[in-house]
N, CA and C of each residue as an Amber inpcrd file, in Angstrom:
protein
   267
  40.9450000 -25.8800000  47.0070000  42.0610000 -25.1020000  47.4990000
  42.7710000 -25.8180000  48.6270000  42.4300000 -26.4590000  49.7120000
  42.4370000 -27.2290000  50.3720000  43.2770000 -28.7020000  50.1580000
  42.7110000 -28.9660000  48.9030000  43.8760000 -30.0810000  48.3810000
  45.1160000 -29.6690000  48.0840000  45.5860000 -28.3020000  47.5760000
  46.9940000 -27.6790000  47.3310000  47.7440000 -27.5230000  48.4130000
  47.3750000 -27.0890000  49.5100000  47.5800000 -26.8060000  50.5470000
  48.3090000 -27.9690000  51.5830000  47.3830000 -29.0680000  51.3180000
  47.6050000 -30.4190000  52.0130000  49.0190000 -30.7980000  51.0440000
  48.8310000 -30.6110000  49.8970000  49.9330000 -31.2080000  49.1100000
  51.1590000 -30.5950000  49.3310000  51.2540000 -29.3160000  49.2040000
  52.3130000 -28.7760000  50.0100000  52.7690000 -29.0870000  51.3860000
  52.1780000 -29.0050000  52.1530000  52.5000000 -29.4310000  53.4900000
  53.0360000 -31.1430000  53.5870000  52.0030000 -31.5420000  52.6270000
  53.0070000 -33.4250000  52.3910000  54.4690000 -33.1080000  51.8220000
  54.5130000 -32.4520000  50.4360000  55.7190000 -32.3250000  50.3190000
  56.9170000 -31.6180000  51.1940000  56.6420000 -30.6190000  51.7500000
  57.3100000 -30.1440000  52.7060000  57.9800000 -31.3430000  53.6550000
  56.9030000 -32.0440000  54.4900000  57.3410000 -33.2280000  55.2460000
  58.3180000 -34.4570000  54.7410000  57.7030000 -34.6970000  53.1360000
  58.6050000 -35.4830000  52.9150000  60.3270000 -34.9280000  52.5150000
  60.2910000 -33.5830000  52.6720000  61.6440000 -33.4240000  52.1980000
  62.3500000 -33.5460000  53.4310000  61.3370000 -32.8890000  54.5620000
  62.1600000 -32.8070000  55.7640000  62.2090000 -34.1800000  56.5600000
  61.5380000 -35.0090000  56.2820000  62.0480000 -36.6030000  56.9390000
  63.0270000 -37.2220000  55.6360000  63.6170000 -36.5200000  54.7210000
  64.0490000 -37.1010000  54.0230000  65.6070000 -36.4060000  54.0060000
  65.3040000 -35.3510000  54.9650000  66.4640000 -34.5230000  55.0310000
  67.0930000 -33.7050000  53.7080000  65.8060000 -33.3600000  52.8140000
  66.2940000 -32.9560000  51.7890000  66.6090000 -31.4260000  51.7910000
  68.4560000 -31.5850000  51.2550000  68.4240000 -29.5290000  50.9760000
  68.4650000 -29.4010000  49.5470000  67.7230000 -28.5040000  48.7470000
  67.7170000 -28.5870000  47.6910000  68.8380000 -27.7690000  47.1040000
  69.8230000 -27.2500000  47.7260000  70.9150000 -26.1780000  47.0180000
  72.0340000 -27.1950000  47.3160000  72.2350000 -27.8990000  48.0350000
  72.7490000 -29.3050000  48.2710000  72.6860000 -30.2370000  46.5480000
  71.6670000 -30.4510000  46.9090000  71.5430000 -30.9660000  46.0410000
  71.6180000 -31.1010000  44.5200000  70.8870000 -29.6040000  44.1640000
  71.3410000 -28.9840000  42.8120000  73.0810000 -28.9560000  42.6710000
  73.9130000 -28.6440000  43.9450000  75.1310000 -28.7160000  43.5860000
  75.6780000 -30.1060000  43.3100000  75.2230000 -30.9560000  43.9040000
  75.5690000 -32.5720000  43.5330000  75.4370000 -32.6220000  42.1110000
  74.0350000 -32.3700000  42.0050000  73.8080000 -32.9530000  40.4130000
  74.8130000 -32.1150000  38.9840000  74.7970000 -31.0450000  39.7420000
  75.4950000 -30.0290000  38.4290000  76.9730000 -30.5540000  38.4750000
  77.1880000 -31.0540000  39.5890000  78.8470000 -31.4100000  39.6610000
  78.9130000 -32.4270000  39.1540000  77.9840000 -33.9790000  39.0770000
  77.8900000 -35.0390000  38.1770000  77.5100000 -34.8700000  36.6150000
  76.6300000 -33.6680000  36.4300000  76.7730000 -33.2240000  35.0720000
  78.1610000 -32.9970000  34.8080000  78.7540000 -31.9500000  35.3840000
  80.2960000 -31.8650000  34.8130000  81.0670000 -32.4880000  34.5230000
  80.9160000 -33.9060000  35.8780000  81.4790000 -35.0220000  35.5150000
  80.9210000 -35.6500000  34.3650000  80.1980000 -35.8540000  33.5890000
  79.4950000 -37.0250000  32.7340000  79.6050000 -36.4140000  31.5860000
  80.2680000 -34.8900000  31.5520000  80.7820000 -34.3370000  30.2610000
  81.8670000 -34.6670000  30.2180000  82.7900000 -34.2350000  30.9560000
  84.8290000 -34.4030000  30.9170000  84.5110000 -35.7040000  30.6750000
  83.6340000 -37.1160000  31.2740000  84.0190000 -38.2370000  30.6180000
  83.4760000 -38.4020000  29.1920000  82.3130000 -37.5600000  28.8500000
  81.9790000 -38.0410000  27.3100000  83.0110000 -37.3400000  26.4840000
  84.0610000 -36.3470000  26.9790000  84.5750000 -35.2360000  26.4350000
  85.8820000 -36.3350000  25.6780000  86.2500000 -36.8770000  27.2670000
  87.5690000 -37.8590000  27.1280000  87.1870000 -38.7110000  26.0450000
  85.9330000 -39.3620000  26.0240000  86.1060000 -40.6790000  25.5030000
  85.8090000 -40.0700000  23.7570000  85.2400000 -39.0170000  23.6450000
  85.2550000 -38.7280000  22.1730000  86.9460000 -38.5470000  21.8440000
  87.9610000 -37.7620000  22.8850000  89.3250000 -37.5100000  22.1100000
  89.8770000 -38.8460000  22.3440000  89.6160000 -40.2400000  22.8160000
  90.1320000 -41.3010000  22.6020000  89.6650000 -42.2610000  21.7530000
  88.5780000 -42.0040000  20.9040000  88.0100000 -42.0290000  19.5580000
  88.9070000 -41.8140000  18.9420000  88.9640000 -40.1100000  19.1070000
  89.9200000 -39.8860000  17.4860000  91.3920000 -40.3520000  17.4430000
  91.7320000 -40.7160000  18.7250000  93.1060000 -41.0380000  18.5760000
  93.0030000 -42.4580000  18.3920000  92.3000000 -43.2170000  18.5280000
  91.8910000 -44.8210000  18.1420000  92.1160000 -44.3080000  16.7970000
  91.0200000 -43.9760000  16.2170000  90.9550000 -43.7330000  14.8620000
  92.2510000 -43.1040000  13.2490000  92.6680000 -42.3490000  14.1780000
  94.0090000 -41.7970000  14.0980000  95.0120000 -42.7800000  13.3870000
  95.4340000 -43.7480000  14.6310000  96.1060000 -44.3450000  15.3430000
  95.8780000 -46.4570000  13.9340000  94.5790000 -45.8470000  13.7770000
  94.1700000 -47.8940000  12.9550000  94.3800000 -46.9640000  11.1530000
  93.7650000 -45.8770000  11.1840000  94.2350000 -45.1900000   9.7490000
  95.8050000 -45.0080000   9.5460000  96.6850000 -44.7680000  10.1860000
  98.2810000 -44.5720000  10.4570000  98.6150000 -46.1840000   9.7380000
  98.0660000 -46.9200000  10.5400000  98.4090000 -48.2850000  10.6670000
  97.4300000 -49.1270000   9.1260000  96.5050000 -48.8700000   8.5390000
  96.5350000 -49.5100000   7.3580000  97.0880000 -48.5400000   6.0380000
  96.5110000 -47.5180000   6.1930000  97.7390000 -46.5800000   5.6650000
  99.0180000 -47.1830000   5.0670000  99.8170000 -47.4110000   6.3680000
 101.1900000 -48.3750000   6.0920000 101.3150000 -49.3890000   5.1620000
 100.1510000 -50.1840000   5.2340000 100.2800000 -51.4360000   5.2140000
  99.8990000 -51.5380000   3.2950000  99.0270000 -50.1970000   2.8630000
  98.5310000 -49.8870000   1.4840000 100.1290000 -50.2220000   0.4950000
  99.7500000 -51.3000000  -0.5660000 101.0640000 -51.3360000  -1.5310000
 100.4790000 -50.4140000  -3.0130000 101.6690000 -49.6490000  -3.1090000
 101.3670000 -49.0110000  -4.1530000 101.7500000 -50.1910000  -5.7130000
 100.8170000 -49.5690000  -6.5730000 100.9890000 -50.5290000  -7.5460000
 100.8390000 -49.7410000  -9.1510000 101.8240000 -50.0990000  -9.9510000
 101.1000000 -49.6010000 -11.3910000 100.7800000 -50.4260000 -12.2910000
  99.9520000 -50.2770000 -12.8420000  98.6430000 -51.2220000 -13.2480000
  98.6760000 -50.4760000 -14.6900000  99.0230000 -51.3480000 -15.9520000
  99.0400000 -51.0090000 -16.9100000  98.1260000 -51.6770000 -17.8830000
  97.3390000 -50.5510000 -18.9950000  95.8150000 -51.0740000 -19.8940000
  96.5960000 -52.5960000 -20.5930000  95.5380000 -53.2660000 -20.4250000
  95.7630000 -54.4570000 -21.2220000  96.4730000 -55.4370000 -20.7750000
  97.3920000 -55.1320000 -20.2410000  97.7110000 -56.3010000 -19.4150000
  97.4440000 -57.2410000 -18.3590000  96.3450000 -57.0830000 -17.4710000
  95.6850000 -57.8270000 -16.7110000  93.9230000 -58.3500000 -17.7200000
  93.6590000 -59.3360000 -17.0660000  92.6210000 -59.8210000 -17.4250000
  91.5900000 -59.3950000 -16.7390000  90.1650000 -59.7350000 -16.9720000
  88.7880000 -59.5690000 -15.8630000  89.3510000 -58.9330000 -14.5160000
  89.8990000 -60.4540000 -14.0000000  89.6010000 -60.6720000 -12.5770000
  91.3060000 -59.9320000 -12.5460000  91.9740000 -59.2140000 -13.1290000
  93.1290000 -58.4930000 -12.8280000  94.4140000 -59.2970000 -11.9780000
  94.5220000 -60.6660000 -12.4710000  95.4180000 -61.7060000 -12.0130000
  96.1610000 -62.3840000 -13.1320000  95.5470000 -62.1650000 -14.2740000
  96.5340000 -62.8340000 -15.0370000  97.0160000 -61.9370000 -16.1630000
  98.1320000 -62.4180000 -16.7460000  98.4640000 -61.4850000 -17.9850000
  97.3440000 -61.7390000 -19.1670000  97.0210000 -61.0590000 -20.6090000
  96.4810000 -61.8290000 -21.5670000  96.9300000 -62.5430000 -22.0270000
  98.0310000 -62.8380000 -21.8160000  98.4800000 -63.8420000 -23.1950000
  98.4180000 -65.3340000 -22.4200000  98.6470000 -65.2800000 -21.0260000
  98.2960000 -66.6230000 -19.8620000  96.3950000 -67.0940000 -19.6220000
  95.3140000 -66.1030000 -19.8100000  94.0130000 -66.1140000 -19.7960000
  93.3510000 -66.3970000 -21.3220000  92.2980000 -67.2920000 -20.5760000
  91.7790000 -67.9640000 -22.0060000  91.1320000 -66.5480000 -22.5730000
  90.0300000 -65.7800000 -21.5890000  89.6130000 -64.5310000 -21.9550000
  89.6740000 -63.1220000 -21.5980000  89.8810000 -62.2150000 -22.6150000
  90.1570000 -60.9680000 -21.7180000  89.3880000 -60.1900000 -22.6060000
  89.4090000 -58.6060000 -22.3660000  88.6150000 -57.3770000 -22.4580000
  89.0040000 -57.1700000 -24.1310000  87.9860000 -56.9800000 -25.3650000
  88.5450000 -56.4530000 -26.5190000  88.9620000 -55.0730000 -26.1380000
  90.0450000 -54.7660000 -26.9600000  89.7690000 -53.1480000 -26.5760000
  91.0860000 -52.9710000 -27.4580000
């Protein structure tokens, strides 16, 4: 019982040479929590606008094409009648 006792009284001392207030303190930390959300908060909506923002941009860049049976070969570069081999069909 004696050892609890001592341990308390150490901790006690070390808060008070350490100048510790603990409602102090809890408010520090909860206020850096808040902070370390609004920044994970920010950096997820500057994700999606990255993301947004590179889809917009190949998007653009997509050529539409019509692609008709039989006329390309395998590798879809040559006509048949220019390729030694193409698809029976």
């Amino acid at each position: 019982m004696s050892s609890l006792v001592e341990l308390e009284h150490k901790d006690f001392w070390a808060m008070k040479l350490l100048n510790f207030d603990s409602k102090s303190t809890r408010e520090k930390r909860k206020t850096q929590l808040h902070e370390l959300e609004e920044m994970r908060l920010n950096a997820y909506h500057s994700s999606n606008i990255y993301r947004e923002r590179v889809k917009a941009y190949n998007d653009k860049r997509i050529l539409e094409r019509n692609f008709q049976p039989g006329f390309y070969s395998i590798l879809g570069l040559f006509s048949t009648s220019q390729c030694f081999y193409s698809i029976p069909g």
